[in-house]
C-alpha positions as CSV (number, residue, x, y, z in Angstrom):
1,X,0.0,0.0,0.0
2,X,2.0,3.4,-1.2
3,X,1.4,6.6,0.4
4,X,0.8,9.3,-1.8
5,X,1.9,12.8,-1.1
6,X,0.8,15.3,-3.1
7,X,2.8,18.5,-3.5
8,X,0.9,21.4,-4.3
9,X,-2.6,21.5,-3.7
10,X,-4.2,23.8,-6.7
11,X,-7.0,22.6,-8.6
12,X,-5.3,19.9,-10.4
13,X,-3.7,18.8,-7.1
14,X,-7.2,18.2,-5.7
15,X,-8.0,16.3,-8.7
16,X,-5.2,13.8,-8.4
17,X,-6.3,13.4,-4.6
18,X,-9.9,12.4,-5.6
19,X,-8.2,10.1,-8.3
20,X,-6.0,8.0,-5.7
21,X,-9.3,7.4,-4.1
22,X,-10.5,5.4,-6.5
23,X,-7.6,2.9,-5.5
24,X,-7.9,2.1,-2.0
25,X,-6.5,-1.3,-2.4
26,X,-3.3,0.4,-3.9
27,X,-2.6,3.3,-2.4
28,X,-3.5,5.8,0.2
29,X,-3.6,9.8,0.1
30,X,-1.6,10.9,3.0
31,X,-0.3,14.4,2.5
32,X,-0.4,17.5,0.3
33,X,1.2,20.7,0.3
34,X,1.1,24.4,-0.4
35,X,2.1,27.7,0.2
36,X,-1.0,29.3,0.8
37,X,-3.6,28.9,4.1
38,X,-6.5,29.3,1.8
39,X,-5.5,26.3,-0.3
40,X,-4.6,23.9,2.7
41,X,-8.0,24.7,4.2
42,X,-9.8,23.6,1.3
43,X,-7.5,20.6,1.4
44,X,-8.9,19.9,4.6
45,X,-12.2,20.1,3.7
46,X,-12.1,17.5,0.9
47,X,-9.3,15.4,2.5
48,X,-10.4,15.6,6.6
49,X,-7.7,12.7,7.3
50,X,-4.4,13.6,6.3
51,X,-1.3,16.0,7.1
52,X,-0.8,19.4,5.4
53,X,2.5,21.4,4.9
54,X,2.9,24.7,3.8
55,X,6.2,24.0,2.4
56,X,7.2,20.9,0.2
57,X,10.0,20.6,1.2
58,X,8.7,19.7,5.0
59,X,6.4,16.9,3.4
60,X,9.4,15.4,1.7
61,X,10.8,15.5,5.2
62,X,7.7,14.0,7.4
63,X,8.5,10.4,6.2
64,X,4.8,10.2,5.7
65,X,4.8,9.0,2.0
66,X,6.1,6.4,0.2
67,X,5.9,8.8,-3.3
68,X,4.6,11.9,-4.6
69,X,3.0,13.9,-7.7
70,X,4.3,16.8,-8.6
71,X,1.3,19.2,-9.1
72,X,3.8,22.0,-8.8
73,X,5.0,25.2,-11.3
74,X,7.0,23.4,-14.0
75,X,10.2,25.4,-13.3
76,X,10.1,23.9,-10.0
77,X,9.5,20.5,-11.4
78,X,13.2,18.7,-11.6
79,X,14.1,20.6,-8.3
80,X,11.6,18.6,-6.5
81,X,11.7,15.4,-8.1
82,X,15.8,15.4,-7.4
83,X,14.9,16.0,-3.8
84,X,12.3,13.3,-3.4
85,X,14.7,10.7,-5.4
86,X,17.6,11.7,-3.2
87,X,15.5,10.8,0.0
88,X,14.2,7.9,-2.0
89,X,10.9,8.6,-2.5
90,X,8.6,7.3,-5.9
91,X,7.8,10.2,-8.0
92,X,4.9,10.6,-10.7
93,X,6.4,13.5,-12.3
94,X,3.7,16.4,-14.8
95,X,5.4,17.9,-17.8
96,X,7.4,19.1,-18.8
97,X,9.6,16.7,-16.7
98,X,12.6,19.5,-16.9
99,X,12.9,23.3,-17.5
100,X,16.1,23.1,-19.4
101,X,19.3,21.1,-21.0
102,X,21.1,21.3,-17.4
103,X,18.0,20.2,-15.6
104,X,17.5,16.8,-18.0
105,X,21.0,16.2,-17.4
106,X,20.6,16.0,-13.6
107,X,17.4,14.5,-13.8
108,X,18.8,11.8,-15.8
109,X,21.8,11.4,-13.5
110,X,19.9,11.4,-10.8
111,X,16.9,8.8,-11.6
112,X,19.7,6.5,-12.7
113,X,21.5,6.5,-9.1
114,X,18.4,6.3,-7.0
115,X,16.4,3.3,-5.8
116,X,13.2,5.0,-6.5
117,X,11.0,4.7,-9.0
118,X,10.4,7.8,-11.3
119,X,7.6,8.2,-13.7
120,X,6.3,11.2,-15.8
121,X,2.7,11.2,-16.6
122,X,1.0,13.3,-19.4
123,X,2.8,11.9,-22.2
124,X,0.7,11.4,-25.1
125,X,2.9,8.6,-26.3
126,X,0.3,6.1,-24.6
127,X,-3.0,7.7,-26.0
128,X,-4.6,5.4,-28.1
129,X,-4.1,7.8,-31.8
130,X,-0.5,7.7,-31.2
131,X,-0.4,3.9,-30.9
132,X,-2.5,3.9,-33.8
133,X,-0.3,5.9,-36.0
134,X,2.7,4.1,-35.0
135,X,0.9,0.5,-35.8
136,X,-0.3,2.1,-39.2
137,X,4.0,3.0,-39.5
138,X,4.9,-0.3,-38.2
139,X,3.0,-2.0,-41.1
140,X,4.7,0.3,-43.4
141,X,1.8,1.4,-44.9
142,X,2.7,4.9,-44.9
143,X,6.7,4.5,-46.1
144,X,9.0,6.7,-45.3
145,X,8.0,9.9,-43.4
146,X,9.8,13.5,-44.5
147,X,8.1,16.2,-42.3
148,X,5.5,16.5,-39.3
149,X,4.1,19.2,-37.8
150,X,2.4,19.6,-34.6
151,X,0.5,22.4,-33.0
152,X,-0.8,22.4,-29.3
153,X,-3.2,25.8,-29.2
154,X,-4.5,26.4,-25.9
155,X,-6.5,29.4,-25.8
156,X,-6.1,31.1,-22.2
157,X,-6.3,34.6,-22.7
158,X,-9.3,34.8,-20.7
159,X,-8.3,32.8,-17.8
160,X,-6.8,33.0,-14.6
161,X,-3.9,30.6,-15.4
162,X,-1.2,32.8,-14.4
163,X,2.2,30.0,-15.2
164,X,1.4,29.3,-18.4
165,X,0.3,33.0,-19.4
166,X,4.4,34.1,-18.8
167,X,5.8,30.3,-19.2
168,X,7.8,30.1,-22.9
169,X,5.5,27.4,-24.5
170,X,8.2,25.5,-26.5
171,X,9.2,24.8,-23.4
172,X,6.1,22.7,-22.8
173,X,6.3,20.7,-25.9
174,X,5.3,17.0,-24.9
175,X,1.9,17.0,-26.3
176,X,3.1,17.8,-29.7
177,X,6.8,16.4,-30.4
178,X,6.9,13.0,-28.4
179,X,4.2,11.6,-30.5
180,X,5.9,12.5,-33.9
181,X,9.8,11.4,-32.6
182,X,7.5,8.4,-31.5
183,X,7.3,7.3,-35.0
184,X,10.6,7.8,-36.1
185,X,12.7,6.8,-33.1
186,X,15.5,9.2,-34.2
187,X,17.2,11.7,-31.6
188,X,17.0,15.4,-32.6
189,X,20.3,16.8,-33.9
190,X,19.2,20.8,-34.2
191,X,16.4,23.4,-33.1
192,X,15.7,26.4,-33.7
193,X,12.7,28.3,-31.8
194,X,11.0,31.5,-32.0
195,X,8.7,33.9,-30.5
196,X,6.1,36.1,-31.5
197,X,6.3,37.5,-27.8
198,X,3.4,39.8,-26.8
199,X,2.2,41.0,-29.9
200,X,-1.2,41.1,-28.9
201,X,-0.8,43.1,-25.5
202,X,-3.0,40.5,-23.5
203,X,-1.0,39.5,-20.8
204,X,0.8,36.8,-22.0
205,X,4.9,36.7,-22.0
206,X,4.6,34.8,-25.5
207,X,1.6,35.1,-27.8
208,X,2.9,31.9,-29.4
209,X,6.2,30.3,-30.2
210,X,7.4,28.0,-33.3
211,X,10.3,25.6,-33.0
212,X,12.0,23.4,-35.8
213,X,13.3,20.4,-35.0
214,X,15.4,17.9,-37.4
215,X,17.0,15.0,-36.9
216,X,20.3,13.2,-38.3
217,X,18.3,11.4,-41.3
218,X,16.7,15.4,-42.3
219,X,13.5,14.6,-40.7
220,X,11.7,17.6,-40.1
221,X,9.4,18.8,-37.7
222,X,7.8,22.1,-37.0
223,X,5.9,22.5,-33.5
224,X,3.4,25.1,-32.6
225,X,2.8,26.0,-28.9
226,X,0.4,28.7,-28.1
227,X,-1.5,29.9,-25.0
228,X,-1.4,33.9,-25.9
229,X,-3.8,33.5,-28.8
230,X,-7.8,33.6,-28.7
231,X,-8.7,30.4,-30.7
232,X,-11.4,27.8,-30.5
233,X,-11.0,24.2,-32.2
234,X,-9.0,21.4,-31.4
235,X,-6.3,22.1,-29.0
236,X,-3.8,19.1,-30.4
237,X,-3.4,18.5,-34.1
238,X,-0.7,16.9,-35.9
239,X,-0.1,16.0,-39.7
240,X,2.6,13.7,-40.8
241,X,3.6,13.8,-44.4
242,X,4.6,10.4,-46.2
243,X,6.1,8.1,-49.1
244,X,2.2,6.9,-49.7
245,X,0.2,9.3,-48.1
246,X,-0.8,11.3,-44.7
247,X,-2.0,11.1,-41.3
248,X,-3.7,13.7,-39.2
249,X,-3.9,13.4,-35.4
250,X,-6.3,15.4,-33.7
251,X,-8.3,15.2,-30.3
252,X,-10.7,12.8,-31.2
253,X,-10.0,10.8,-34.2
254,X,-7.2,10.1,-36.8
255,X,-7.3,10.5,-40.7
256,X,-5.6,8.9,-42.4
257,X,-5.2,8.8,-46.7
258,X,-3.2,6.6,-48.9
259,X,-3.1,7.1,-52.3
260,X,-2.8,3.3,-53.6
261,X,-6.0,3.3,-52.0
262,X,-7.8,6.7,-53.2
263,X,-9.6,5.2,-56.0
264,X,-11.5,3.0,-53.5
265,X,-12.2,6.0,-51.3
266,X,-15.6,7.8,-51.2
267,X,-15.0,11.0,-52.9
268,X,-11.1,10.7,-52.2
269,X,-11.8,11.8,-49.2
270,X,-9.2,10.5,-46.2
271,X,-10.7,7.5,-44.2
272,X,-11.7,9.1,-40.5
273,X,-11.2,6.7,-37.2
274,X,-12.9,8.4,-34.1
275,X,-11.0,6.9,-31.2
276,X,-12.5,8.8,-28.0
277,X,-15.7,8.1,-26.8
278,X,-19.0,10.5,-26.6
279,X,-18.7,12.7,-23.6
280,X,-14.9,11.4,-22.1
281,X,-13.7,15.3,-23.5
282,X,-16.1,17.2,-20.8
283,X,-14.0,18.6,-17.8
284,X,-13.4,16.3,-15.1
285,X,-15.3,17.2,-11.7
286,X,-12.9,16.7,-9.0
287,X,-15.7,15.4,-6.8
288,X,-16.8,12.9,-9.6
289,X,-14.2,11.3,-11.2
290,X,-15.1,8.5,-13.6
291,X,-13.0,5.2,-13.1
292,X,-13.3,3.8,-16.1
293,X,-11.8,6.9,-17.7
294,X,-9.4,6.9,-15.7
295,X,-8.1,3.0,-15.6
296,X,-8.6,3.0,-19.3
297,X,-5.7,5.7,-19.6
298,X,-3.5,3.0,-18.2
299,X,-0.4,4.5,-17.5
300,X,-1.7,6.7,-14.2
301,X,-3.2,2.7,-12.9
302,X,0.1,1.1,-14.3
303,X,2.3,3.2,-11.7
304,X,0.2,2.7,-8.3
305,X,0.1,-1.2,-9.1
């Protein structure tokens, strides 16, 4: 039976504490974290039996948990995970999993030295269009692939989340490149990233920022990250250009066209797969948290077991 710490206790904090419920025989919430009163209290309320901290670095400290999540600002990320794998403590790690080249290297030094486990969720590798593609590029039905791009448009310039409004958004990349390097299984050779910064005057450090990526065989890959930008449509799309066709990647389904096959195609159209079910895209309610959903994602399940 692990005990989970949580550190930081913000909305998404709360919602991973509601989410370890649903495992009782694997795991049991013992203690979150956070700087502000207000925050613990509400802690409290939905959590009556555990211990609170107002500093992380006291929870890592109590010897209450067996492992943590980090629901924490991502340029605190590696600096907490090194801590808790120093004191040998499981991690389940959010994204991006470091803040820069020097923080990768010590996170890769130290997950390698210590006898905890470290995990980073999020990844989009495991979602069931990505798997798809890379069966469909496994078969070889698409041949060789020359370029992919990837765009991950979040539109917050109407809300209150304050991190990601002055956080560079290439930075927070995993949605968008993991699944195309995915397919390839190449390591990236050069980048090159750019910024519109705050074109747009609407609080945002970076109205949107565009990176290209290539790798030693000239695969190329352009990446769009935006949370400056007022846009509505699907947040994650992706289009792979082949040998014998193309893929697109979006929320909810993949499309897919291959031109040995476009004579056999209604109106030449690409063949759609809708891969998430009715209703699973609605925002979670942290009090109601649908175990199904959640155990089908696997990974999340995967690590309490």
């Amino acid at each position: 039976m692990l005990k989970i710490g949580i550190l930081g206790c913000g909305p998404r904090g709360m919602q991973m504490g509601c989410i370890t419920k649903l495992l009782p025989e694997m795991c049991v919430l013992s203690a979150m974290s956070y700087p502000d009163k207000n925050h613990l209290q509400k802690a409290a309320e939905l959590f009556p039996d555990i211990a609170l901290f107002e500093s992380s670095d006291a929870l890592l400290d109590s010897e209450k948990v067996d492992a943590v999540i980090t629901e924490i600002p991502p340029a605190l990320h590696t600096e907490y995970v090194v801590k808790a794998l120093e004191r040998n403590i499981h991690v389940l790690a959010e994204i991006p999993a470091a803040d820069s080249i020097e923080e990768g290297n010590l996170l890769w030094k130290k997950v390698n030295s210590s006898r905890a486990m470290y995990m980073c969720g999020s990844t989009p590798n495991y979602r069931s269009k990505t798997l798809l593609a890379k069966k469909i590029q496994d078969l070889g039905l698409l041949g060789k692939i020359a370029y992919a791009e990837s765009e991950y448009i979040h539109d917050l310039t109407r809300s209150n989340d304050a991190w990601r409004s002055t956080y560079e958004s290439c930075r927070y990349c995993t949605h968008s490149l993991a699944p195309v390097l995915e397919l390839k299984n190449e390591e990236l050779v050069s980048v090159s990233c750019m910024s519109t910064y705050n074109q747009l005057n609407n609080n945002s450090s970076h109205n949107a920022m565009c990176a290209m990526y290539r790798t030693k065989s000239n695969f190329v890959v352009r990446v769009l990250t935006a949370f400056g930008l007022p846009y509505k449509g699907a947040p994650h799309t992706t289009r792979i250009f082949a040998e014998k066709g193309y893929a697109i990647l979006q929320n909810d389904k993949l499309q897919i066209y291959l031109h040995e096959l476009g004579d056999y195609v209604t109106n030449n159209k690409p063949l759609e797969i809708e891969l998430t079910p009715k209703g699973t895209d609605k925002p979670a309610n942290m009090k109601i948290v649908d175990e199904k959903l959640f155990l089908k994602g696997g990974m999340w399940s995967q690590w309490f077991r």
